[in-house]
C-alpha positions in Angstrom: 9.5 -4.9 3.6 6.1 -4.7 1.8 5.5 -1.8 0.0 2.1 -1.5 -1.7 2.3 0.7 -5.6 -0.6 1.6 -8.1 -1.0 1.1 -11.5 -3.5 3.0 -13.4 -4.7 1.7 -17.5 -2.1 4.3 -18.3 0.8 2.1 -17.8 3.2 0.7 -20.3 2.0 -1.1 -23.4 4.1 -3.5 -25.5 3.8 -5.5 -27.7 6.9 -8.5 -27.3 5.6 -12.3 -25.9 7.4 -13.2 -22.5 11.4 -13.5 -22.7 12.7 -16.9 -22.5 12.4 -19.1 -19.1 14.1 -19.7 -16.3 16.1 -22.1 -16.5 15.7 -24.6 -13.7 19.0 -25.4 -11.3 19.4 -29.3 -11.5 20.2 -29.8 -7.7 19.5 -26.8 -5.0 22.4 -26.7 -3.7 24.4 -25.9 -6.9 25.5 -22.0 -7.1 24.6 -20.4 -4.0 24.0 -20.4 -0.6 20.2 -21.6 0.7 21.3 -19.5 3.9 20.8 -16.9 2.0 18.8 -14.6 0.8 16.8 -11.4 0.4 13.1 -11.7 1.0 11.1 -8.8 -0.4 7.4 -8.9 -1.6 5.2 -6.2 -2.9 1.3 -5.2 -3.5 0.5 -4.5 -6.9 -3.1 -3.1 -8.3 -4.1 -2.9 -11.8 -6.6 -0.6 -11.7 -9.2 -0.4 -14.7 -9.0 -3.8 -15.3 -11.6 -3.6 -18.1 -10.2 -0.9 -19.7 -6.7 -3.3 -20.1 -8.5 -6.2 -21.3 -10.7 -4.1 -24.2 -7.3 -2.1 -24.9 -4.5 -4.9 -25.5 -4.5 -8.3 -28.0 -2.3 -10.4 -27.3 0.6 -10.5 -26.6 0.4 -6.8 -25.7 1.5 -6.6 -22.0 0.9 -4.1 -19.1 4.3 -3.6 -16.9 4.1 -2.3 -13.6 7.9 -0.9 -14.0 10.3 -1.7 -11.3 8.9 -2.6 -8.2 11.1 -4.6 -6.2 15.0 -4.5 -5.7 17.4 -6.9 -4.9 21.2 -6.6 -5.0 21.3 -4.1 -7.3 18.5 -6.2 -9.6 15.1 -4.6 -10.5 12.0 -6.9 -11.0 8.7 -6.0 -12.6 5.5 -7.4 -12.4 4.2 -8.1 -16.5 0.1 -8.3 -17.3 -0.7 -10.1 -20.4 -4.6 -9.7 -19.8 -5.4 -11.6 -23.1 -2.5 -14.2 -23.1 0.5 -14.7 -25.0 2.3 -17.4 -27.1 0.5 -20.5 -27.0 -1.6 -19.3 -24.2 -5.2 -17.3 -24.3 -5.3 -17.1 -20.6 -4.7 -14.0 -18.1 -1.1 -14.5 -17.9 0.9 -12.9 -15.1 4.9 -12.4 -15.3 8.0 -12.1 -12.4 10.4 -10.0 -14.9 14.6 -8.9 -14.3 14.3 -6.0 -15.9 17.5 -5.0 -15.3 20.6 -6.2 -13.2 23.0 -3.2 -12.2 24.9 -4.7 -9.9 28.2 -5.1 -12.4 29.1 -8.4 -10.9 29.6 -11.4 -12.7 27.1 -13.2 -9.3 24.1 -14.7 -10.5 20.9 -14.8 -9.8 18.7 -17.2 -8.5 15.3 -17.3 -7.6 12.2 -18.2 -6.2 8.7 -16.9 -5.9 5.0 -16.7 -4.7 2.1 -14.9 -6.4 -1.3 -14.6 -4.7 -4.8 -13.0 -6.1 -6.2 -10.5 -3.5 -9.8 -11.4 -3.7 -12.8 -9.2 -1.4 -12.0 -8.1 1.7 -7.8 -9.0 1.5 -8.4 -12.7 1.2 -6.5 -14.8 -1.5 -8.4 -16.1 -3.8 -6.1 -18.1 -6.1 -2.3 -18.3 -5.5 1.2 -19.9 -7.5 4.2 -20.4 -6.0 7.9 -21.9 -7.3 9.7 -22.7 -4.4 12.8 -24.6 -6.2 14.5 -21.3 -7.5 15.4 -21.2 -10.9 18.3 -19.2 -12.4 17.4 -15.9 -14.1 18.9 -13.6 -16.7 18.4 -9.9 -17.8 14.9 -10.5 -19.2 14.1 -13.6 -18.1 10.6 -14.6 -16.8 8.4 -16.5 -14.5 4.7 -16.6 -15.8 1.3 -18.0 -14.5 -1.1 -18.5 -16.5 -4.5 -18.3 -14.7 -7.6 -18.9 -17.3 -6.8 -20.8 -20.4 -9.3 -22.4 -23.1 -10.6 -19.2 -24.8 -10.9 -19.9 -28.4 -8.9 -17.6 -30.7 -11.1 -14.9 -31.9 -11.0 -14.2 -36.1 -13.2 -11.4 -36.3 -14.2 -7.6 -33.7 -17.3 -9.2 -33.2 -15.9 -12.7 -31.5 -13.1 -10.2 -30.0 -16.5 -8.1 -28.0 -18.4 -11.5 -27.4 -14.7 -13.0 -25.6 -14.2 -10.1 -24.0 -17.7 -10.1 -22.4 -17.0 -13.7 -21.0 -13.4 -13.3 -19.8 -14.5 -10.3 -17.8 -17.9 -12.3 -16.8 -15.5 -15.1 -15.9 -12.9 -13.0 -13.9 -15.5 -11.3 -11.8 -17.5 -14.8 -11.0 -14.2 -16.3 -9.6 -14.0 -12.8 -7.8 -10.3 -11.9 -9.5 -11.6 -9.0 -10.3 -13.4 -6.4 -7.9 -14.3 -2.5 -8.3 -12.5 -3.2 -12.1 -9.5 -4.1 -10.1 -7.0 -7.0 -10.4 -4.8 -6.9 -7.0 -1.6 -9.2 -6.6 0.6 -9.7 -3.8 3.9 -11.0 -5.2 6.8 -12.3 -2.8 10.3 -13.0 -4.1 13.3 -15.3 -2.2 16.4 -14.0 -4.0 19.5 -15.6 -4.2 22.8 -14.2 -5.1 25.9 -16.8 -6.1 28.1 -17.6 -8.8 28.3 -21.5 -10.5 32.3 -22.5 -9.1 31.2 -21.2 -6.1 29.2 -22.5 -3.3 29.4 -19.1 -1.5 29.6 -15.9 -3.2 30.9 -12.8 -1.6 27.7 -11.5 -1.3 26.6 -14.1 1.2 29.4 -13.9 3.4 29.1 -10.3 3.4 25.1 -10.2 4.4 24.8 -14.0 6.2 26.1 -12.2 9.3 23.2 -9.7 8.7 20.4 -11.9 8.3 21.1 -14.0 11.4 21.4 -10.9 13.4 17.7 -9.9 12.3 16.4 -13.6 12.5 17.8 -13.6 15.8 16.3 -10.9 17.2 13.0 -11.5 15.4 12.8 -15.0 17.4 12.8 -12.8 20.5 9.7 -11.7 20.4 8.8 -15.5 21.0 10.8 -16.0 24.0 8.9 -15.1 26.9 11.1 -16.6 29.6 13.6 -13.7 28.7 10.8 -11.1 28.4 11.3 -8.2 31.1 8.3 -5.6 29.9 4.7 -6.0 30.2 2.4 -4.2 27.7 -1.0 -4.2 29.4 -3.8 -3.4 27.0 -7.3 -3.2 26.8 -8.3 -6.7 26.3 -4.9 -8.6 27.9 -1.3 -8.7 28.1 1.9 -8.9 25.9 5.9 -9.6 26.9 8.6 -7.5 25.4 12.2 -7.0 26.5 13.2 -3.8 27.3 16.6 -2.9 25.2 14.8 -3.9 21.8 11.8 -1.2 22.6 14.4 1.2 23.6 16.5 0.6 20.2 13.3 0.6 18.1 11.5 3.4 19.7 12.3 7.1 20.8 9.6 7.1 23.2 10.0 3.5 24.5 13.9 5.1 25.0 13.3 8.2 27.2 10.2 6.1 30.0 13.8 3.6 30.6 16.5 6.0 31.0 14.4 8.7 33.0 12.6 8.1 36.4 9.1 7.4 35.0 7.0 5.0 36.5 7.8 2.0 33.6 11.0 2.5 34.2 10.7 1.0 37.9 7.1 -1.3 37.1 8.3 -2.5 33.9 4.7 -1.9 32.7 3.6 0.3 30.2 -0.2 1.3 30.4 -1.8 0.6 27.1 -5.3 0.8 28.4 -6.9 2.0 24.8 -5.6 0.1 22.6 -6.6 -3.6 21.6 -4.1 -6.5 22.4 -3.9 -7.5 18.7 -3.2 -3.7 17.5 0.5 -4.0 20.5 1.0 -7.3 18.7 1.2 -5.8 15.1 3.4 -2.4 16.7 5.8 -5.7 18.7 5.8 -7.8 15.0 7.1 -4.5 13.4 9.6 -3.7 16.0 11.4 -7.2 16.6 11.0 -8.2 13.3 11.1 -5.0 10.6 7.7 -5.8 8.5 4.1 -6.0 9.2 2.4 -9.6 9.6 0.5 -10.8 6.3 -2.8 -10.0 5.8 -3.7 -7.4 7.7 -6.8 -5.7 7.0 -7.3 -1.9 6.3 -8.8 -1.5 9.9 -6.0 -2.8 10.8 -3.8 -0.2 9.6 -5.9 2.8 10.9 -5.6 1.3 14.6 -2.3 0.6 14.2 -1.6 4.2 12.8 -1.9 6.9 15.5 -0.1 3.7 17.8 3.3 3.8 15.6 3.0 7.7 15.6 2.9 7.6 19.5 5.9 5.9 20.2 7.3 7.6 17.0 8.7 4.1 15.3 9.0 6.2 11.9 9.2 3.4 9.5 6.1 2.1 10.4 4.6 5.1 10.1 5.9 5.6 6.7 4.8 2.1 6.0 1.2 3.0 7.4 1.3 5.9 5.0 2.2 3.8 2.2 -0.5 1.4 2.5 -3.1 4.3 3.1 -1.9 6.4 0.1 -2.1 3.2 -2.1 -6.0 2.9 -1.2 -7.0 6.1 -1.6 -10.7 6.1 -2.5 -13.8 8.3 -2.8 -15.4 7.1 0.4 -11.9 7.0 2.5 -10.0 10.1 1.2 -11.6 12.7 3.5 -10.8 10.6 6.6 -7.3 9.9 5.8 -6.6 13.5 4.9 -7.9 14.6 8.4 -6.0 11.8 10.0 -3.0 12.7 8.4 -3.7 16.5 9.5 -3.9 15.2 13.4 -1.0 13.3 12.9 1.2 15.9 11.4 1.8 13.4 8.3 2.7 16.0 5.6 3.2 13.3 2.7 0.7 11.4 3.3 -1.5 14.8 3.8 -1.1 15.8 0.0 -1.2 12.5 -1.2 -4.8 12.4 0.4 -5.2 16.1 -1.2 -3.3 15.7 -4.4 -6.2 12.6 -5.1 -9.3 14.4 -3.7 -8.8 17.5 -6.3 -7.4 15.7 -9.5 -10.1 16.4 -11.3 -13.6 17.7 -10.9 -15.6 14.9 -11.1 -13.9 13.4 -8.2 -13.2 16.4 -6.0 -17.2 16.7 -6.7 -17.9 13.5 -5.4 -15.7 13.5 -2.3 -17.6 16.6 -1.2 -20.7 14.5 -1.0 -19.3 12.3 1.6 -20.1 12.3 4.9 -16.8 12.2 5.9 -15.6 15.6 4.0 -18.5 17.2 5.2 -17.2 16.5 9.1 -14.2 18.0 8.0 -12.8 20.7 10.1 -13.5 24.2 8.1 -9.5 25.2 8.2 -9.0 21.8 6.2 -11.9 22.7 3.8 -10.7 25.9 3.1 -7.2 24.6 2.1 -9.0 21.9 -0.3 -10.6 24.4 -1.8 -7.5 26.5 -2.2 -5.6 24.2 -3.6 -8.6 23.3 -6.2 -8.3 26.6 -7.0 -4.9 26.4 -7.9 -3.8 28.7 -4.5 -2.5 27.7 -0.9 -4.6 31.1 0.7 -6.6 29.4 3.5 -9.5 31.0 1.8 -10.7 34.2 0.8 -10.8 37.1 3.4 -14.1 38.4 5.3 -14.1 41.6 3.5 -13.9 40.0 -0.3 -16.7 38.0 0.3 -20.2 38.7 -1.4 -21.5 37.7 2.1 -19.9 39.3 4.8 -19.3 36.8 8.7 -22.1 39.1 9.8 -24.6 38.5 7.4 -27.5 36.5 9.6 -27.3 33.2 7.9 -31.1 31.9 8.8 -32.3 34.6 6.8 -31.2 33.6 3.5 -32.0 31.3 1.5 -30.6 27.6 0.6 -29.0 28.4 -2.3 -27.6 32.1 -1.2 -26.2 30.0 2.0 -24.2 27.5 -0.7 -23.2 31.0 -2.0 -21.7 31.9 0.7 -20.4 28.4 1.6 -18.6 28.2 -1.7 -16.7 31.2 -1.3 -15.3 30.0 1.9 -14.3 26.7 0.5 -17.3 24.7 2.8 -19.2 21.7 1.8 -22.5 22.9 0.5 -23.7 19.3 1.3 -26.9 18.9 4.1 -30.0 20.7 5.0 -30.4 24.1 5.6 -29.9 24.0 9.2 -26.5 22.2 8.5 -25.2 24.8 6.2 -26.6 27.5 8.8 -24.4 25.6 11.8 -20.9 25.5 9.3 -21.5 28.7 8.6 -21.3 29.8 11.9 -19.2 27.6 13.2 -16.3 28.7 10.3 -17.2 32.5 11.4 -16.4 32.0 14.9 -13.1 30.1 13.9 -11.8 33.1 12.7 
């Protein structure tokens, strides 16, 4: 499963070089089963990326902590924004952090990192696909901009840190003074006298069950369903909707009209959006590279035919790219949807401090904000869940003839009831009224 994590500048700081290297297996086939494996990958943001490469020398690192388990193994991702050893290039790191799985199995393992450039696309990528034995502590680096000279002096330190940051931003590594990776890891368990641990017999049964019914989705000679969407057609069998989806479950065992047709009306939603819901539910992850608009469509689909995981991986995804501009429209997504997590994930960002709740509120998008979910914004800002203060405790009344006033007695009153005081004055005139006939 993908699971997308944020790392501010706050993160870890140490000061140790890379551990020693994997050490690579002579022949493939030596220690372990090729069958099989865990496959688990993971988005990863440094955020502040100029802040990191001003703040560390080398070989100070950046750790994301553990953000992707395996057997009972935890791997982090490592930054060494100003190199390390030998090196004086960005150097990124695959880390085993820790392996508490109390078995004497080991580990073997191969990986994939990709640079997430503008608009989701990869701009520079490294990937091992022999896999390589690992240790507690041991590594797998990538070193991505070497030849910078060694700096002697504060003032060649400012002048290479003005052209590293030049040069990461030109090859577009860098964007909004963030450095996104999308790391994917094939993990092996086995022992040396073995061929096949106990781990792989245990799981191979597992993994063929899911590749099996992942290849389904391919197979339209078996296909019984017909999803008819806006712009064309998909195939789907009907027992792996019903064991994937509540919904799906109750239109095949009842009398509804699918459950006789075989077709399911999907008139408003676009054939590619069904593709990514089918990809999710015959196969258990989302396809690679989707785009953000991707997700919203996708969304309020998952949440119809309540397939849980994927809404919890929706909300994931969202929560990780929280932003000034998109933090108002989540949060009254998530309020249609009934999301509560991903609801004061949306709120918990929009009022951590007051320089960005301050800028939210100048968005379009919190000003279209129903006038219940302002009110609770600006409760919690205020350190209280009350949905705002009553009629009676307000300087100006519900009564009070709002085109009368003035602009800035009108943000008055606007402020009290937790509204946007964005807009002209007809505009805080019409929310005004509008949140007095709400209540």
């Amino acid at each position: 499963a993908q699971v997308s994590w944020h790392l501010a500048a706050a993160g870890p700081v140490r000061g140790r070089p890379p551990a020693r290297r994997m050490e690579p297996l002579s022949e493939v086939v030596v220690g372990y089963d090729s069958g099989c494996k865990d496959e688990i990958s993971t988005r990863v943001e440094f955020r502040d990326f100029s802040a990191l490469l001003a703040g560390t020398a080398r070989p100070q690192l950046i750790s994301s902590g553990p953000v992707l388990l395996a057997g009972g193994r935890r791997f982090s991702v490592c930054l060494y924004p100003n190199g390390c050893a030998e090196h004086y290039g960005l150097l990124v790191c695959i880390e085993l952090l820790h392996d508490e799985s109390k078995s004497n199995e080991k580990v073997f393992v191969s990986s994939s990192m990709s640079i997430v450039g503008a608009g989701g696309k990869t701009v520079a990528r490294y990937e091992k696909e022999e896999p390589s034995l690992f240790s507690s502590h041991a590594s797998l680096g990538w070193i991505m901009e070497a030849a910078f000279p060694f700096f002697q002096n504060e003032s060649e330190l400012n002048n290479a840190f003005k052209s590293r940051m030049k040069a990461f931003k030109d090859r577009g590594w860098v964007i909004n003074d963030v450095f996104k990776l999308h790391v994917s890891l094939k993990v092996f368990i086995g022992s040396p006298r073995l061929l096949r641990s106990a781990a792989a017999h245990k799981h191979d049964g597992v993994a063929g069950l899911a590749s099996d019914i992942g290849q389904l989705m391919d197979d339209l000679e078996t296909a019984d369903i017909s999803l008819r969407c806006k712009d064309g057609t998909l195939k789907a069998h009907r027992q792996v909707l019903v064991a994937r989806s509540p919904v799906f479950r109750a239109m095949f065992t009842t009398q509804m009209h699918e459950c006789v047709s075989g077709d399911i009306a999907l008139n408003d939603i676009l054939r590619d959006t069904a593709q990514h819901l089918l990809h999710f539910i015959y196969r258990g992850s989302l396809p690679d590279n989707l785009q953000d608009a991707d997700i919203w469509a996708l969304l309020p689909l998952a949440h119809r035919y309540g397939v849980v995981s994927l809404v919890a991986e929706c909300s994931g995804y969202l929560a990780a790219k929280l932003s000034i501009q998109n933090v108002a429209a989540v949060l009254a997504e998530a309020d249609m949807l009934d999301m509560v997590g991903l609801k004061d994930e949306a709120l918990h960002f929009m009022l951590r401090d007051t320089a960005t709740f301050e800028e939210v509120q100048a968005t379009a998008a919190y000003t279209a904000l129903p006038a219940r979910l302002l009110q609770e914004a600006m409760a919690r800002a205020m350190g209280s869940r009350k949905r705002g203060r009553p009629a009676e405790s307000c300087e100006l009344p519900d009564e009070t003839p709002w085109q009368t006033l003035t602009v800035a007695r009108l943000k008055v009153a606007l402020t009290e009831r937790g509204l946007s005081t964005a807009g002209s004055k007809s505009q805080l005139v019409a929310r005004l009224a509008g949140a007095a006939a709400a209540t």
